[in-house]
Structure formats: structure tokens, C-alpha cells
KOLLUM-350570 format. One record per residue: residue number from 0; x, y, z of N, C-alpha, C in turn. Coordinates in steps of 0.02 Angstrom, whole numbers, plus 50000, padded with zeros to 5 digits. Atoms other than C-alpha are relative to their C-alpha. Layout:
REM KOLLUM-350570
ATOM     n    n_c1    n_c2    n_c3   ca_c1   ca_c2   ca_c3    c_c1    c_c2    c_c3
ATOM   NUM       X       Y       Z       X       Y       Z       X       Y       Z
...
REM end
This chain:
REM KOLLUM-350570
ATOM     n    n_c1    n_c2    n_c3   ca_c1   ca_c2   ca_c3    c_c1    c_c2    c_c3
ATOM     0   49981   49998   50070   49951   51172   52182   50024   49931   49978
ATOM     1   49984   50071   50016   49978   51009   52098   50063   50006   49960
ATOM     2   49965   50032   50036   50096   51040   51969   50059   50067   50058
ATOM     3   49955   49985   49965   50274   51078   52065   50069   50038   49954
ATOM     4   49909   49981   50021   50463   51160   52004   50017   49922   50003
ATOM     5   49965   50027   49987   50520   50989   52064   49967   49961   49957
ATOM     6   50049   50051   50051   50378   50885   51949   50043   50048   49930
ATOM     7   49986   49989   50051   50404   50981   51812   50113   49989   49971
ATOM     8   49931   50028   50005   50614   50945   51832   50021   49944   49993
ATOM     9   50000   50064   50026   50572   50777   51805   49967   50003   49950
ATOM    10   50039   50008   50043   50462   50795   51670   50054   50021   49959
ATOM    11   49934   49948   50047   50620   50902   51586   50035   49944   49977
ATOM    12   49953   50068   50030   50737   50756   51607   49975   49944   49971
ATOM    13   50026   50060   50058   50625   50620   51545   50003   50008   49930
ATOM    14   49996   49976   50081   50604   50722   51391   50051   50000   49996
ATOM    15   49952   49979   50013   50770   50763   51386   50049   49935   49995
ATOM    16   49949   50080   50006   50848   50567   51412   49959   49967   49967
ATOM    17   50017   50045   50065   50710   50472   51327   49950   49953   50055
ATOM    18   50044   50053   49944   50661   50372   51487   50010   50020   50063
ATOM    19   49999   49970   49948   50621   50362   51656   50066   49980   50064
ATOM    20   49928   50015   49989   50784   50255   51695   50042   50058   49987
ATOM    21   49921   49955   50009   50911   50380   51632   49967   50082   50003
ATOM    22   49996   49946   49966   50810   50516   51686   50010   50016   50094
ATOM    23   49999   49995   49908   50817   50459   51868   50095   49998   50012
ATOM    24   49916   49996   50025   51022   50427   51813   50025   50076   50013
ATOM    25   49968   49904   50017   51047   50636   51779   49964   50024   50057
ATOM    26   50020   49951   49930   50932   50674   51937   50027   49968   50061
ATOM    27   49976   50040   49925   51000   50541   52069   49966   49990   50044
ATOM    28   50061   50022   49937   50872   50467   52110   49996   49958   49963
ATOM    29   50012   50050   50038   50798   50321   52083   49918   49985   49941
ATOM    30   50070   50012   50065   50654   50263   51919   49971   49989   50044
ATOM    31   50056   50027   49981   50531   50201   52032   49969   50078   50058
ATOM    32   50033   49938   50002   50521   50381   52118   49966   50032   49971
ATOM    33   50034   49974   50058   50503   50456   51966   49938   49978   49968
ATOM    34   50065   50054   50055   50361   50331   51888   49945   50033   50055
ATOM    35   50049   49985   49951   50284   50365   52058   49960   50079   49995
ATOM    36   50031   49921   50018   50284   50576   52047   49939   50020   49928
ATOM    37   50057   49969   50052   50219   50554   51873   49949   49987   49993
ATOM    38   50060   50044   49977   50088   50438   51917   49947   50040   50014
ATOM    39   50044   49969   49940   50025   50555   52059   49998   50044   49958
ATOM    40   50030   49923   50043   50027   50717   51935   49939   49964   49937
ATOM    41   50081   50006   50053   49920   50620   51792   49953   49966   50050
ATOM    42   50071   50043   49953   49813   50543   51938   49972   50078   50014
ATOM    43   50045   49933   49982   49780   50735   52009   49990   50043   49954
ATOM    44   50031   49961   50051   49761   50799   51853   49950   49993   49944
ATOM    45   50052   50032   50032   49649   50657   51769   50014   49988   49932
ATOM    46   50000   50041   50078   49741   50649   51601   50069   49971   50008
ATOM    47   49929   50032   49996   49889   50557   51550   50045   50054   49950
ATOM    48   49941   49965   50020   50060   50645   51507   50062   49950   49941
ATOM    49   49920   50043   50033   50157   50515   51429   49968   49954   49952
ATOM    50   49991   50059   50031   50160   50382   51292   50065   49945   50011
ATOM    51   49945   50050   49985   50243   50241   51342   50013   49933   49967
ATOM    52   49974   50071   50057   50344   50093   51225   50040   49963   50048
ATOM    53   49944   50021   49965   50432   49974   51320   50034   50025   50067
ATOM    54   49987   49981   49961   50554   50063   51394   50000   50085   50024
ATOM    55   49999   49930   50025   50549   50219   51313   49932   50040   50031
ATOM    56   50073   49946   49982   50423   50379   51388   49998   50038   49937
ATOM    57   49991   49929   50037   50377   50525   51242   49943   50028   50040
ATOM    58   50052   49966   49960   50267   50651   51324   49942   49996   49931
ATOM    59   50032   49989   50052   50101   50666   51228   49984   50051   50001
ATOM    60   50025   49925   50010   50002   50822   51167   50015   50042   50060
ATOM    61   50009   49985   49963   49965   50861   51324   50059   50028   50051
ATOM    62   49962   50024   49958   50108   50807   51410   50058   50073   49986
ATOM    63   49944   49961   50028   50227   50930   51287   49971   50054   50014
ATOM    64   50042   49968   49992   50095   51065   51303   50035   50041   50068
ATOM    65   49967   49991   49927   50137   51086   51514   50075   50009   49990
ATOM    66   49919   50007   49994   50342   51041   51486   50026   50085   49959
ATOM    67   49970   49928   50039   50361   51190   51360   49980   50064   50028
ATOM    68   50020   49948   49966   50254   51316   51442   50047   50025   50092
ATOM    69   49953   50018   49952   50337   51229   51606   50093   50025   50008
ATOM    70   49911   49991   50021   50528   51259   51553   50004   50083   50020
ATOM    71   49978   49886   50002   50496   51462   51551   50000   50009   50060
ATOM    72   49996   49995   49922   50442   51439   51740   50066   49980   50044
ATOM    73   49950   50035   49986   50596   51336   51770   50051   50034   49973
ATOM    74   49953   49970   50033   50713   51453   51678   49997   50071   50053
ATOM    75   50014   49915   49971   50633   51618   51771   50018   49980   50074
ATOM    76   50007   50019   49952   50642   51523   51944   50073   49988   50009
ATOM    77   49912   50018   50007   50833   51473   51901   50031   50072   49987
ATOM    78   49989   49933   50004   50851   51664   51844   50007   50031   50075
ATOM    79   50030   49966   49949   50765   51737   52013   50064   49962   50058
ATOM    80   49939   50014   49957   50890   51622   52129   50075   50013   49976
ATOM    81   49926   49940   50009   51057   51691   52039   49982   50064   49991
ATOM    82   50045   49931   49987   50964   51866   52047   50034   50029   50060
ATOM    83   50029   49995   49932   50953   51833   52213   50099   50014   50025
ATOM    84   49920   50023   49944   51139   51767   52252   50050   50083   49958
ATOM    85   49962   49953   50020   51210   51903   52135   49998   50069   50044
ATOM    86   50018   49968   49946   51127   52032   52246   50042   50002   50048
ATOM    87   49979   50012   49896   51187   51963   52417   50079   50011   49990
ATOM    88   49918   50026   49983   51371   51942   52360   50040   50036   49940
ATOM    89   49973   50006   50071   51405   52000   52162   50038   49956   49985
ATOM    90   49964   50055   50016   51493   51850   52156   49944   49943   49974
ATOM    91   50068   50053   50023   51372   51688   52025   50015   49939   50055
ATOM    92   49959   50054   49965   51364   51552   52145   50033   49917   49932
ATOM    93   49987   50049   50036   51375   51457   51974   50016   50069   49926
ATOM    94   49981   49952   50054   51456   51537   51805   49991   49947   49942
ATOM    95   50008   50061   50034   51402   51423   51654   50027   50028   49940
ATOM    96   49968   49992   50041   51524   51429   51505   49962   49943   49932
ATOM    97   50025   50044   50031   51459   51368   51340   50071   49988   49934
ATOM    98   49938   50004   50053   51615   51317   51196   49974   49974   49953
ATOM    99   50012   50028   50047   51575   51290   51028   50039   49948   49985
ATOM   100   49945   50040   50022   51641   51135   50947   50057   50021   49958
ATOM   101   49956   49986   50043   51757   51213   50840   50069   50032   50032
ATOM   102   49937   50003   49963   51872   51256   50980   49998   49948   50070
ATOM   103   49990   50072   49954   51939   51114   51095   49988   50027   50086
ATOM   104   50010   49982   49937   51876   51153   51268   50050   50003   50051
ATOM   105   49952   50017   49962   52033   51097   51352   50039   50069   50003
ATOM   106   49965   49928   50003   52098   51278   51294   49976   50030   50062
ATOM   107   50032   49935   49949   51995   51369   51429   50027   49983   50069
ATOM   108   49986   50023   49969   52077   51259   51552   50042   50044   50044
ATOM   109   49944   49961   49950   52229   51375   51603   49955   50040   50025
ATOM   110   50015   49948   49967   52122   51527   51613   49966   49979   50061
ATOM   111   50041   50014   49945   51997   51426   51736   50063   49980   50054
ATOM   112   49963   50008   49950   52160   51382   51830   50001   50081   50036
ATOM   113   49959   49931   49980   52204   51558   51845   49935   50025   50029
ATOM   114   50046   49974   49949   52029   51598   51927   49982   49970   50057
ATOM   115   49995   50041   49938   52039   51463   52045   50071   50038   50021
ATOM   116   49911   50005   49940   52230   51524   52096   49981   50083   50028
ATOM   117   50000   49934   49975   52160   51690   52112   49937   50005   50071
ATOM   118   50020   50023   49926   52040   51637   52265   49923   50006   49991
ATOM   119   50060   50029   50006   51870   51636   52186   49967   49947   49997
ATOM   120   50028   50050   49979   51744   51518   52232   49919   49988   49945
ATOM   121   50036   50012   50043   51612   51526   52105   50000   49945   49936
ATOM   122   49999   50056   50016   51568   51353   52022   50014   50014   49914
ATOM   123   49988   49985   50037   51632   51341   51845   49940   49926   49942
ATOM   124   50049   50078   50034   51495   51207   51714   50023   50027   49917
ATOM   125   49986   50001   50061   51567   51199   51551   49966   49946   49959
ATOM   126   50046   50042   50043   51457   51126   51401   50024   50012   49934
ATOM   127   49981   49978   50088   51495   51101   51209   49925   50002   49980
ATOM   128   50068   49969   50042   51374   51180   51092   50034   50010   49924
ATOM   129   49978   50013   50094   51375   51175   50889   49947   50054   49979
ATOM   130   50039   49956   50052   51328   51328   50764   49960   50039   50055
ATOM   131   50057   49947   49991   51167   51415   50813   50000   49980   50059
ATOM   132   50010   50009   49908   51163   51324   50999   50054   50045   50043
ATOM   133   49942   49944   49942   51304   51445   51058   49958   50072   50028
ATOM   134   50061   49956   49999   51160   51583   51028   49953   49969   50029
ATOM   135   50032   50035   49972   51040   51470   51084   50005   50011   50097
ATOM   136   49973   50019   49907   51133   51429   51260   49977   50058   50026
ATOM   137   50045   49959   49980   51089   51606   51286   49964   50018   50002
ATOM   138   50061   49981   50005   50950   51654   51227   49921   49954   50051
ATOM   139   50042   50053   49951   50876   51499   51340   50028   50001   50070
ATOM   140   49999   50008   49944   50962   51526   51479   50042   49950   50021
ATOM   141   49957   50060   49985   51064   51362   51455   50090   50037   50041
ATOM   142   49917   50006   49984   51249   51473   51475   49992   50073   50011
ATOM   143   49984   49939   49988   51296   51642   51529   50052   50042   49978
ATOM   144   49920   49978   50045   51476   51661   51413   49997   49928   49965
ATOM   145   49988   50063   50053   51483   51559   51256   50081   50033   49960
ATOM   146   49934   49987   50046   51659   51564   51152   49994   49943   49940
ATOM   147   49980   50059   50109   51675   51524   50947   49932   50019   49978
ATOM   148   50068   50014   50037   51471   51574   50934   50027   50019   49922
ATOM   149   49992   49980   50061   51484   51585   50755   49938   50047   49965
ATOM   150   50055   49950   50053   51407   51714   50609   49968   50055   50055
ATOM   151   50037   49950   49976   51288   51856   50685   49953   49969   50066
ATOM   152   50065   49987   49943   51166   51876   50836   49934   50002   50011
ATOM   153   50070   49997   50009   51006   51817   50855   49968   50070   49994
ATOM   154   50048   49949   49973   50869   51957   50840   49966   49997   50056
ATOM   155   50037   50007   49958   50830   51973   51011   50079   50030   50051
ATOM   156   49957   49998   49957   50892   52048   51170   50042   49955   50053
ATOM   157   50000   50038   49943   50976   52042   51316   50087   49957   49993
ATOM   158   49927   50030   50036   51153   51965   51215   50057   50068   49984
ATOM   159   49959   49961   50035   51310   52059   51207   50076   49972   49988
ATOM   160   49975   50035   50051   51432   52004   51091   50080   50056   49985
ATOM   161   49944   49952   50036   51626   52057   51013   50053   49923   49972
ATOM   162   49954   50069   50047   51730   51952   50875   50038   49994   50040
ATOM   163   49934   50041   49972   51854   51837   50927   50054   49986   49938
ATOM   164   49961   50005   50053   51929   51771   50767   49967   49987   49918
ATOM   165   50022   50022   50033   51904   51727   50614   50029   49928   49959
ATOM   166   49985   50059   50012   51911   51539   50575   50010   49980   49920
ATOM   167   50008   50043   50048   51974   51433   50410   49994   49938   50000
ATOM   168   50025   50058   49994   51893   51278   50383   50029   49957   49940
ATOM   169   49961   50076   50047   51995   51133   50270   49950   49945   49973
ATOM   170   50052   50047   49980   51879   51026   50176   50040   49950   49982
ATOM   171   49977   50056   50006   51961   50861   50167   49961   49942   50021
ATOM   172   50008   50069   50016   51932   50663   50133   50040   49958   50034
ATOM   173   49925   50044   49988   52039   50513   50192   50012   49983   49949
ATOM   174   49949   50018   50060   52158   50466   50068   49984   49942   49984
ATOM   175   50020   50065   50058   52058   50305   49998   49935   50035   49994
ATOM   176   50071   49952   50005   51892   50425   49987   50005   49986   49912
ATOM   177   50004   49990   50098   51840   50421   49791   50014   50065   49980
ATOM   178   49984   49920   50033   51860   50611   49778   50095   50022   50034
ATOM   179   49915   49982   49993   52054   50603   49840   50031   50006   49964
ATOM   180   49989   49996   50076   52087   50577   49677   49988   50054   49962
ATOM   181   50040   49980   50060   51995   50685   49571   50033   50056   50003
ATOM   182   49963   49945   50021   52082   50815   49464   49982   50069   49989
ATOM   183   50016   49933   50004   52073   50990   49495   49933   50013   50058
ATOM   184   50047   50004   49962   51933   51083   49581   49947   49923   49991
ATOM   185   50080   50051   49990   51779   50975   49649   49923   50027   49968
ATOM   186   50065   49963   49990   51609   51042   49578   49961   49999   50050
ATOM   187   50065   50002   49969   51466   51059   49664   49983   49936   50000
ATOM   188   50067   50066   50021   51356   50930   49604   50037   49924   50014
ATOM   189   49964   50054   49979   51494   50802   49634   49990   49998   50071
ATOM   190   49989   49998   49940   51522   50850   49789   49945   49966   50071
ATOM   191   50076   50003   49971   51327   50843   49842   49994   49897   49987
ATOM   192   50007   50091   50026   51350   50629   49760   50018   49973   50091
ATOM   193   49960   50040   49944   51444   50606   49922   49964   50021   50085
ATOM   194   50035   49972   49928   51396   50592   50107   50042   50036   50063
ATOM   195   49955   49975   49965   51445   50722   50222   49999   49994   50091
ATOM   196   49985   50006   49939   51504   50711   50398   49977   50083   50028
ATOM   197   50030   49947   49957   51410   50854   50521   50006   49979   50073
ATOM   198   50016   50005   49942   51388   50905   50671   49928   50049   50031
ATOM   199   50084   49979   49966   51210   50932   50752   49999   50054   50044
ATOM   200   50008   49939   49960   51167   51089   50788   49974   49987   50050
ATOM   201   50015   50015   49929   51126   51099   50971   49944   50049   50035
ATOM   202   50069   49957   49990   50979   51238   50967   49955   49957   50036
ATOM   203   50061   50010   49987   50855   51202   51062   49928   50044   49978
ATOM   204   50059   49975   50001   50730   51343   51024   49990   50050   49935
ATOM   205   49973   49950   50058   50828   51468   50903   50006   49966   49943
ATOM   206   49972   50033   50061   50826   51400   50717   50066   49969   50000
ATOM   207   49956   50031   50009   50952   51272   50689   50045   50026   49955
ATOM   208   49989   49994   50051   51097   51304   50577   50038   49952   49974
ATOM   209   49977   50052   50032   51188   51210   50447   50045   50040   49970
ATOM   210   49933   49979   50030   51364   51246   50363   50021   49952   49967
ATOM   211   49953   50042   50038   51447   51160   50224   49935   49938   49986
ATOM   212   50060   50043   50038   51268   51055   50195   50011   50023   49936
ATOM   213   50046   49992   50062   51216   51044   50016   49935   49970   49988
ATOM   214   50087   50034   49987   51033   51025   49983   50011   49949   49973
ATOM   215   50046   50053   50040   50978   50845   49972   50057   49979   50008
ATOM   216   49942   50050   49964   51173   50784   50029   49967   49957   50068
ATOM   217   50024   50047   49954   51148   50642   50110   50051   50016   50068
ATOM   218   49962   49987   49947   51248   50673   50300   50007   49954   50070
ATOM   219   49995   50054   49925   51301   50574   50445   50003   50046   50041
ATOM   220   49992   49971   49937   51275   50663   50594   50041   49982   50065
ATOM   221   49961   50023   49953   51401   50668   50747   50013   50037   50070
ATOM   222   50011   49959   49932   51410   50717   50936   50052   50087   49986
ATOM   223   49949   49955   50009   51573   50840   50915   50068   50009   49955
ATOM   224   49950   49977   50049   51722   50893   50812   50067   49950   49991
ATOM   225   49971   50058   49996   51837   50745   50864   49974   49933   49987
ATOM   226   50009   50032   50025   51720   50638   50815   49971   50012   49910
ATOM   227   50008   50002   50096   51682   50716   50647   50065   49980   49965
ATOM   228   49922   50005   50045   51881   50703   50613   49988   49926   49997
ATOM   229   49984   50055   49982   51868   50515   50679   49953   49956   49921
ATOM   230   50016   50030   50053   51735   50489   50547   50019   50009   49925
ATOM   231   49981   49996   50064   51805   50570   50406   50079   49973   49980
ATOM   232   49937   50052   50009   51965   50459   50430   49976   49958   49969
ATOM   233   50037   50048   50015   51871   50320   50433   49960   49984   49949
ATOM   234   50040   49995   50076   51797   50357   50245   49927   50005   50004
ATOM   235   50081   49982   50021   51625   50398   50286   49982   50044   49983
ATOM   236   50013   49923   50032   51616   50557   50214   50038   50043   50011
ATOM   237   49972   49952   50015   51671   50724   50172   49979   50062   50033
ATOM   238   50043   49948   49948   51667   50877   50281   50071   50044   50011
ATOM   239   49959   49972   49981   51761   51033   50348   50034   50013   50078
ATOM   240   49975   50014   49922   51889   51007   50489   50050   50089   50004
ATOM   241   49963   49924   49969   51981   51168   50584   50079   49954   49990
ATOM   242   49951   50023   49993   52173   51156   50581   50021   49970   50034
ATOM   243   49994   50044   49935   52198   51085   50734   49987   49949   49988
ATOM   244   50000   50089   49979   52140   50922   50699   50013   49999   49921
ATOM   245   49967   50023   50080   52168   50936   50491   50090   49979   50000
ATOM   246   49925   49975   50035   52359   50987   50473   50028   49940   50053
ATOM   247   49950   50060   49984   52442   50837   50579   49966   49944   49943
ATOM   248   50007   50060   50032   52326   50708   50478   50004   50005   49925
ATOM   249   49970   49985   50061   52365   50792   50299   50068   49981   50011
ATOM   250   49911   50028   50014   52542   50783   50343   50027   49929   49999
ATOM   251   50000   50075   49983   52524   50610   50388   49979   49963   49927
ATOM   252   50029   50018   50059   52445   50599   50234   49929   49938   50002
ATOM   253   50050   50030   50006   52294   50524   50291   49913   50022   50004
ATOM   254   50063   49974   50034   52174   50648   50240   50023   50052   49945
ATOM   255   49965   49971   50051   52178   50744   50086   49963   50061   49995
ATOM   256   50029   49936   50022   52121   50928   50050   49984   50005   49939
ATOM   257   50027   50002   50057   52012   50947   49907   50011   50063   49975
ATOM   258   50006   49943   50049   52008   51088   49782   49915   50004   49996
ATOM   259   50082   49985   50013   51829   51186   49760   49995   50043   49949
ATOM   260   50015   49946   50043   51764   51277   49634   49987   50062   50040
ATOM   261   50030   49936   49949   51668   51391   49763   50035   49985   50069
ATOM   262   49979   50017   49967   51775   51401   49902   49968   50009   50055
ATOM   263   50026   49983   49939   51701   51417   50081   50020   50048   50040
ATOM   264   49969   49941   49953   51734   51589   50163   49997   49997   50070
ATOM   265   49980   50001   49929   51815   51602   50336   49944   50015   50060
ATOM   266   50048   50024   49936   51691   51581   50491   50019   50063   50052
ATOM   267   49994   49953   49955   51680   51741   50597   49973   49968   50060
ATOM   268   50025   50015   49926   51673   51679   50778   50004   50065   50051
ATOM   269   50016   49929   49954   51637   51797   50909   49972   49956   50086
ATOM   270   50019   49975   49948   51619   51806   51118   49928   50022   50024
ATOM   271   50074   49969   49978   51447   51832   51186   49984   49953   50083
ATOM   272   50030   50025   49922   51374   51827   51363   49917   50029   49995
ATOM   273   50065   49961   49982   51195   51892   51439   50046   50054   50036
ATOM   274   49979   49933   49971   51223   52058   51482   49942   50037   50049
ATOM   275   50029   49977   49932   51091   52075   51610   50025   49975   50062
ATOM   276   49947   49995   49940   51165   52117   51774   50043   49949   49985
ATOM   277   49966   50020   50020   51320   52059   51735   50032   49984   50071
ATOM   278   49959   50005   49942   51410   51967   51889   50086   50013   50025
ATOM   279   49909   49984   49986   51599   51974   51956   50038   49952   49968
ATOM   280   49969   50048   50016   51640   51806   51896   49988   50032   49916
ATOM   281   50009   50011   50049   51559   51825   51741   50070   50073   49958
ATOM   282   49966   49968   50030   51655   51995   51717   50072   49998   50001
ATOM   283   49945   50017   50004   51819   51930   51761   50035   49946   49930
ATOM   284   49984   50060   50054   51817   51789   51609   50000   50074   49961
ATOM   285   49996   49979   50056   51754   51944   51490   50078   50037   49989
ATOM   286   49948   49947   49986   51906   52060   51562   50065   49948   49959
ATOM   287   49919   50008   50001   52061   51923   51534   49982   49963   49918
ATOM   288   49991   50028   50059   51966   51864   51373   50004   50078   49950
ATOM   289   49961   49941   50049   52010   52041   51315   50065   50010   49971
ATOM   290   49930   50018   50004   52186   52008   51309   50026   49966   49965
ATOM   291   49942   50006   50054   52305   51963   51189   49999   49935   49996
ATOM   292   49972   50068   49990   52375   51811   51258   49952   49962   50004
ATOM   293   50049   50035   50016   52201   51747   51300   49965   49973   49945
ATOM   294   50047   50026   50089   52136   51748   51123   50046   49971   49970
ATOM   295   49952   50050   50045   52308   51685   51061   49993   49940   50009
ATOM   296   50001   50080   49971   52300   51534   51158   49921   49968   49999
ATOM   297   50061   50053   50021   52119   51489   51119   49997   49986   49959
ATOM   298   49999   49991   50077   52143   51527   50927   50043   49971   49972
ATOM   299   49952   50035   50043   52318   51446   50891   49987   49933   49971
ATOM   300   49987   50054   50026   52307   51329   50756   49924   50031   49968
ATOM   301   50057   49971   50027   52119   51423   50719   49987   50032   49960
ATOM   302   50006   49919   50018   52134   51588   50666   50038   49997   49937
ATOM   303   49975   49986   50089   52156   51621   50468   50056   50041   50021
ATOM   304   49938   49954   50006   52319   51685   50437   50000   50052   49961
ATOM   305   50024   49940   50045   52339   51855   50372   50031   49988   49920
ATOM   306   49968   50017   50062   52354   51829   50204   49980   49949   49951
ATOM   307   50027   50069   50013   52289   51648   50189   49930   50001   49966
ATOM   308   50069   49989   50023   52123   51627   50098   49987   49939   50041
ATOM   309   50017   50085   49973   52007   51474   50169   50007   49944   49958
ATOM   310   49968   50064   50041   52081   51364   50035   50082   50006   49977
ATOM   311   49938   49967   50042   52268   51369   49962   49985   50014   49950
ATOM   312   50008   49972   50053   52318   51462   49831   49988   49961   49942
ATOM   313   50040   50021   50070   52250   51400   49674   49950   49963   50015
ATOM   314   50074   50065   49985   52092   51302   49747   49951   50067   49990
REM end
């Protein structure tokens, strides 16, 4: 058979870094392996896989053609060996946690202490994911327990899901922004003049989503949620931050909360894993994220207050 699991895991990361340097970087190995494997697959297969600039690889027609069809083999083959280990032991030999940006990952920290002190050995891979990639992570296979997915549940099995909280989002400026100023609500159409600070949904396969866009706003895109605050200090635009990183730099007074005409309603986040065969590890996170204290301590500083709308009163 020419084309391999281990070819096509390089073909993943090239796509996935850009080149064949920093895909040999994420596999640990070295570029001149890699140039070599891909060499030998378009030599035994007679066409070429790649377009190559410089330094840069993109796969061509062809090339994307194999990698995408490729990925499902590489997903079912990564399935079939935790299958396998869940079987032999009910214990994952790996448990992959996915966290939306909108809560600080560092939260999940105690509970992962508290499954290390309790004498399990199952590997813990935590990843940030934005919007629709929390759905995503599962639906691909990327994560096995995401926390914060936001809004509803893909159509599709295989996902099972239960709210966590429900988030208010602050939209604020830094305090030399042109709209720090401006009296009373913000319209719309103003609002849309200005460029907003995002964060890139992280879907890979599931429709992307978008929050707090307006059509035809121009937007700076940014890795995660500490760096959207960092830019909307920094006056490049306008965007909605969680309390946690708003309410020290309002008080500081170096971002300002706007008034809206249409205000932005609170962000239902919600809990979701794969719920086929469900392992020991995996069911130990769902069990202590049932709990009180667990959801307090991921949510403080998150979670709409009862009472609170997602803007103050009179906005």
C-alpha cells in the first residue's frame, strides 16, 4: 500500500503549519525526512501533492483531495486505539479537554490537581477553542469534554450536552477610543464605522460562528481572549470582553463601557462531551463538574448575576 497512517500524519501537519520546517517542528523530526516521505509518495503515485513557494508547501487539488478523505482514516484509526485501551482497562490512556476562550483555562487547574491527587494516571491535553470550534472539537474528534461551548448543538450525533452558565458580555473601548465619548446609547450604524476586535472561530469542519460582528464591520482578528482585551486597550477597536478581564480595567478607567441601543443578550454556555462509550476518566470530570463548587469556581466573575441584564441599567 503506498499511501501510509504515518504519510498521511505528515501530510496533516504540513497543511496544518504551512511548511515542511514547522511541520517537522510539531512531529520531531527533522524537514529533510519529511521532504523525503513526500517525495517517495508523489514519486509512487506519479502526481504531485504540493505547490511549493519558497518556503511555504499548500497541498494542490490533488494533494487536498487525499488529506481530507485521509483525516477520516486518521480520526477512525485514533478512535479504534482508545476503543481498544478503553476496553482493556476503562481507564482513556489520554482524556482531551477542549476550553472555550471565554473562560481562562487556568480555572480547570485545581480540578486536574484533584485527579492527579486521587491516583489516576490518564494523560490530561488541554486546548483553547472559540464559538462554534467547541462543537467542532467534537464533532471531529479533536476533544472528548469541551467547557463554555456556547449557544445550541450541532445537528448531529453522538454529543451530549447540559448548561453551565449563562455569560454577560461588556462591550467596551479604551478611554481615548472616539466612541468613549459619545452621548447616550451607540447606534448601530455608528458602531459598524468602527473596527472590531474578534476572535477566530476555531471550526474546522462545522460552520464557523461569529458574535458581536456587524455586516461589512471591518475586524481585527486575534488568537484568544487576553489578547482581544490587550487589543482593545491598545485602541484598535471595539469588542465584547467577559468580566474577568473588563471590571479591573473599567475601574482603572482604562476602558469604557458603551451604551447600545440593542443590547446584546447573555451567552448560554453549556458542557458537552462524546457520549460514545463514555470512559472512567472522562466520567469522573462530568461527575465533579456536576457540583456546585465546581461550576462556581469556573464561572466567578462570568456568570450574569441574577437580576443583572447584559448591559447596566439604562443602556
Amino acid at each position: 500500500m503506498k499511501i501510509s497512517l504515518e504519510l498521511l500524519l505528515v501530510l496533516d501537519a504540513i497543511d496544518r503549519h504551512g511548511s515542511f520546517t514547522a511541520a517537522a517542528a510539531a512531529l520531531h523530526r527533522v524537514p529533510s525526512a519529511l521532504s523525503h516521505a513526500v517525495a517517495k509518495l508523489e514519486s509512487d503515485l506519479d502526481i504531485p501533492l504540493f505547490i511549493r513557494e519558497g518556503r511555504r508547501a499548500f497541498l494542490n487539488e490533488a494533494g487536498r483531495t487525499l488529506l481530507e478523505d485521509g483525516r477520516h482514516l486518521l480520526r477512525a484509526a485514533d478512535e479504534l486505539e482508545r476503543r481498544v485501551q478503553r476496553i482493556a482497562t476503562g481507564w482513556e490512556a489520554e482524556l482531551r479537554i477542549g476550553v472555550d476562550a471565554i473562560i481562562p483555562a487556568e480555572r480547570l487547574f485545581p480540578l486536574i490537581r484533584n485527579f492527579y491527587d486521587a491516583g489516576h494516571h490518564t494523560q490530561i491535553r488541554l486546548s483553547n477553542e472559540v464559538l462554534g470550534g467547541t462543537w467542532d472539537a467534537l464533532a471531529t474528534d479533536r476533544a472528548d469534554l469541551v467547557i463554555g461551548a456556547p449557544g445550541d448543538a450541532p445537528a448531529r450525533g453522538g454529543i451530549g450536552s447540559r448548561a453551565l452558565c449563562q455569560i454577560g458580555m461588556r462591550l467596551v473601548v479604551a478611554a481615548g477610543h472616539p466612541l468613549a465619548s459619545w452621548p447616550g446609547p451607540v447606534p448601530a450604524a455608528e458602531l459598524a464605522r468602527h473596527r472590531a476586535i474578534v476572535i477566530a472561530d476555531t471550526s474546522q469542519e462545522l460552520a464557523a460562528r461569529t458574535i458581536g460582528l456587524i455586516d461589512g464591520q471591518d475586524a481585527l482578528r486575534v488568537p484568544d481572549m487576553r489578547a482581544k482585551a490587550a487589543a482593545q486597550l491598545a485602541g484598535l477597536g471595539i469588542g465584547h470582553l467577559p468580566d474577568w478581564l473588563a471590571g479591573p480595567e473599567l475601574a482603572a478607567g482604562r476602558l469604557i463601557e458603551l451604551q447600545t441601543a440593542d443590547p446584546r443578550p447573555p451567552i448560554q454556555t453549556n458542557i458537552a462531551w462524546r457520549n460514545r462509550q463514555i470512559g472512567k476518566a472522562l466520567q469522573w470530570f462530568l461527575d465533579e463538574l456536576a457540583k456546585n463548587q465546581a461550576i462556581e469556581a469556573l464561572t466567578a466573575g462570568l456568570r450574569l448575576p441574577p437580576g443583572r441584564s447584559a448591559q447596566p441599567p439604562g443602556q
